[in-house]
Z-matrix of the N, CA and C atoms (Angstrom, degrees):
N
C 1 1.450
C 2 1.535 1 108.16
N 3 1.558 2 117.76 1 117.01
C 4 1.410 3 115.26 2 162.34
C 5 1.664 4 121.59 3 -38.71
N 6 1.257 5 89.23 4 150.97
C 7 1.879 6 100.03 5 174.15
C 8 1.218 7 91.33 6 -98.65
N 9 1.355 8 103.50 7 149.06
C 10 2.023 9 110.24 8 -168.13
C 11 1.710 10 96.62 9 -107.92
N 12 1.497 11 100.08 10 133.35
C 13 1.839 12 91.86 11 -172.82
C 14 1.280 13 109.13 12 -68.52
N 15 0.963 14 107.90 13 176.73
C 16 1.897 15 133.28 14 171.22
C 17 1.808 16 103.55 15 -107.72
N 18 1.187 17 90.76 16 121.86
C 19 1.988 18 84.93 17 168.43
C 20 1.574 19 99.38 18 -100.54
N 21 1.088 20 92.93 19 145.30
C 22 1.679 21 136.76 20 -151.29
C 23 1.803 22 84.50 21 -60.23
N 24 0.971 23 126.67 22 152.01
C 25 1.408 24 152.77 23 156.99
C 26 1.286 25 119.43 24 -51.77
N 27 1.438 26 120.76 25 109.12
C 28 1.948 27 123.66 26 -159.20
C 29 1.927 28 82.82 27 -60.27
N 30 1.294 29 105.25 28 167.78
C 31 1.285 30 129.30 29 -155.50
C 32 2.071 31 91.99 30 -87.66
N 33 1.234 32 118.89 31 152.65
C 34 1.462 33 106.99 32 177.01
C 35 1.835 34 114.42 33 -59.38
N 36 1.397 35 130.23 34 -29.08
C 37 1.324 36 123.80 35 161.38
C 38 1.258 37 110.62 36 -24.84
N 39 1.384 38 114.56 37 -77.89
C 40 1.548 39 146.78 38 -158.15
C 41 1.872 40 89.50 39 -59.01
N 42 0.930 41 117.76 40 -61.26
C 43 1.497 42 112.14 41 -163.13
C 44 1.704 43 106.66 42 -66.27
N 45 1.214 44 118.82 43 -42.95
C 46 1.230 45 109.77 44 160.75
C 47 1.257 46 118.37 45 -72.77
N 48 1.184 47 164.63 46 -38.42
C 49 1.088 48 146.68 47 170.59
C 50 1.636 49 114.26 48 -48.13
N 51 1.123 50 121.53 49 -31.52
C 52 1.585 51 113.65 50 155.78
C 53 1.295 52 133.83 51 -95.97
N 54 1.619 53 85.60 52 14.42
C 55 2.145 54 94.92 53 156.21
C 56 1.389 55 102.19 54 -80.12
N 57 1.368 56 120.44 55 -43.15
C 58 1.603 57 143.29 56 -177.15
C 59 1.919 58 112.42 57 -44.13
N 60 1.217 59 70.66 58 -70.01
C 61 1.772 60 98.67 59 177.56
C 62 1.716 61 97.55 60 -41.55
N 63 1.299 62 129.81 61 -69.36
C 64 1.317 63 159.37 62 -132.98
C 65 2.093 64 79.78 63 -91.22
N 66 0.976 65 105.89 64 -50.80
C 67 1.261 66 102.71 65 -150.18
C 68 1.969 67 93.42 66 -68.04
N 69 1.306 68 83.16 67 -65.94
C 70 2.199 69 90.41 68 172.49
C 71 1.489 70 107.03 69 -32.30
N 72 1.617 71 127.38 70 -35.49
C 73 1.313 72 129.03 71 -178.40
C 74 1.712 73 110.79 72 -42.29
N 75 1.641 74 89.75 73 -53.95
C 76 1.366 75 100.41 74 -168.10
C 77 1.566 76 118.16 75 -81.24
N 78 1.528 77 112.56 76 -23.69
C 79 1.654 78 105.77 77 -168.33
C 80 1.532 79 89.77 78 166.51
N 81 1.304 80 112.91 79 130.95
C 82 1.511 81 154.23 80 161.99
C 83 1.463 82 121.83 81 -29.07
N 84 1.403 83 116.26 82 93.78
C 85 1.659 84 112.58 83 -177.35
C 86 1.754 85 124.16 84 -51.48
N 87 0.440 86 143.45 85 158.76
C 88 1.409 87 142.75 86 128.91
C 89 1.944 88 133.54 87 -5.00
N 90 1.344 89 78.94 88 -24.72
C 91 1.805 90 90.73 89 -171.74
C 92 1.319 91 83.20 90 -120.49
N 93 1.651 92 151.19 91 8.68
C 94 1.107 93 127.26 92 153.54
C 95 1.510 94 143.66 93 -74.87
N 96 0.666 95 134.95 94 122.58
C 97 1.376 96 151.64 95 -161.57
C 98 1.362 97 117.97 96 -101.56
N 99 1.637 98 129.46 97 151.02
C 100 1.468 99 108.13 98 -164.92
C 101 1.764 100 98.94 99 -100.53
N 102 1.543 101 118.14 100 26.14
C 103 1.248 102 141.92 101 156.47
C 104 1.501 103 123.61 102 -82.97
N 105 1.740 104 98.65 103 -30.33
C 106 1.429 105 98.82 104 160.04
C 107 1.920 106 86.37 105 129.41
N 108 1.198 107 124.58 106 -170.21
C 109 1.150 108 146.02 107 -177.30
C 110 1.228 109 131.03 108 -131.92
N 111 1.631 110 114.62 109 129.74
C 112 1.280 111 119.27 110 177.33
C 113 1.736 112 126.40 111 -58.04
N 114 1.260 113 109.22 112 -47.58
C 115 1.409 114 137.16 113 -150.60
C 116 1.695 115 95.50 114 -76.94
N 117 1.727 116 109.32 115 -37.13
C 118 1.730 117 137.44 116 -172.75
C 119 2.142 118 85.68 117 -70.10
N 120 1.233 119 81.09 118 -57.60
C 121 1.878 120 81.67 119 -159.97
C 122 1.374 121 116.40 120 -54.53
N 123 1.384 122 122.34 121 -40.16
C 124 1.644 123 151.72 122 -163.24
C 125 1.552 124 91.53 123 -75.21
N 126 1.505 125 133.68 124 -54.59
C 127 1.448 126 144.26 125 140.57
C 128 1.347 127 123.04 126 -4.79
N 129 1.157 128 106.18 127 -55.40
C 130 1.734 129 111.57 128 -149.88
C 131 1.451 130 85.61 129 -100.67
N 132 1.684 131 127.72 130 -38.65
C 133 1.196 132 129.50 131 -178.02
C 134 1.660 133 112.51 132 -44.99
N 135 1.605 134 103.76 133 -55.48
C 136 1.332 135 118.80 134 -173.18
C 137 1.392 136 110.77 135 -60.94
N 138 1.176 137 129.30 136 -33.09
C 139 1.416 138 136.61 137 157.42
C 140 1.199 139 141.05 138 -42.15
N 141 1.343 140 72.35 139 -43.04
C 142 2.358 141 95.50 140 -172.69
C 143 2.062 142 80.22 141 -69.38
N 144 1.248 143 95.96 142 -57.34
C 145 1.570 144 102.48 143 -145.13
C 146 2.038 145 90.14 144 -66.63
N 147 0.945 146 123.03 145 -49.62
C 148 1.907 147 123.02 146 166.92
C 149 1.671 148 109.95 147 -15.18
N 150 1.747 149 94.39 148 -62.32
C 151 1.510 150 109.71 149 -174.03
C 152 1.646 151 143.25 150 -85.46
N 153 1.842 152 76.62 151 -7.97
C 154 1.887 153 98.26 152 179.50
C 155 1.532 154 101.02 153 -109.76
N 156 1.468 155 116.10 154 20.76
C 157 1.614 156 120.40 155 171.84
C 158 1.547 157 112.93 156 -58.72
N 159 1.538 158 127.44 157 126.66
C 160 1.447 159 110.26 158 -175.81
C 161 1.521 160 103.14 159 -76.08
N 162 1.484 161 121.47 160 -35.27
C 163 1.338 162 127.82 161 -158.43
C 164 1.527 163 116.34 162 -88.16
N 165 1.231 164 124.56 163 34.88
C 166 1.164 165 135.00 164 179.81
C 167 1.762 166 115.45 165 -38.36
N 168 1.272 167 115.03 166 144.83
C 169 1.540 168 96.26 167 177.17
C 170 1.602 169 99.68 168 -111.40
């Protein structure tokens, strides 16, 4: 019987950016603005780009 792989552990960027994400869910940093947020945007960026990777392993 094959051993079934494990995919590799998102990179520490990636994992914090959905501490980030997660965190704005709950309540409003300091650097938020009612323009919106840097720290939120830089987040969601790293995400998009995590999940639109062509070379996935």
């Amino acid at each position: 019987m094959p051993i079934p792989q494990r995919r590799p552990e998102p990179p520490f960027p990636v994992l914090r950016a959905g501490y980030v994400v997660d965190f704005h869910n709950r309540s409003a940093c300091s650097q938020c603005t009612k323009d919106g947020c840097p720290s939120l945007a830089d987040a969601r960026e790293t995400l998009r780009a995590w999940r639109n990777r062509k070379n996935r392993s």
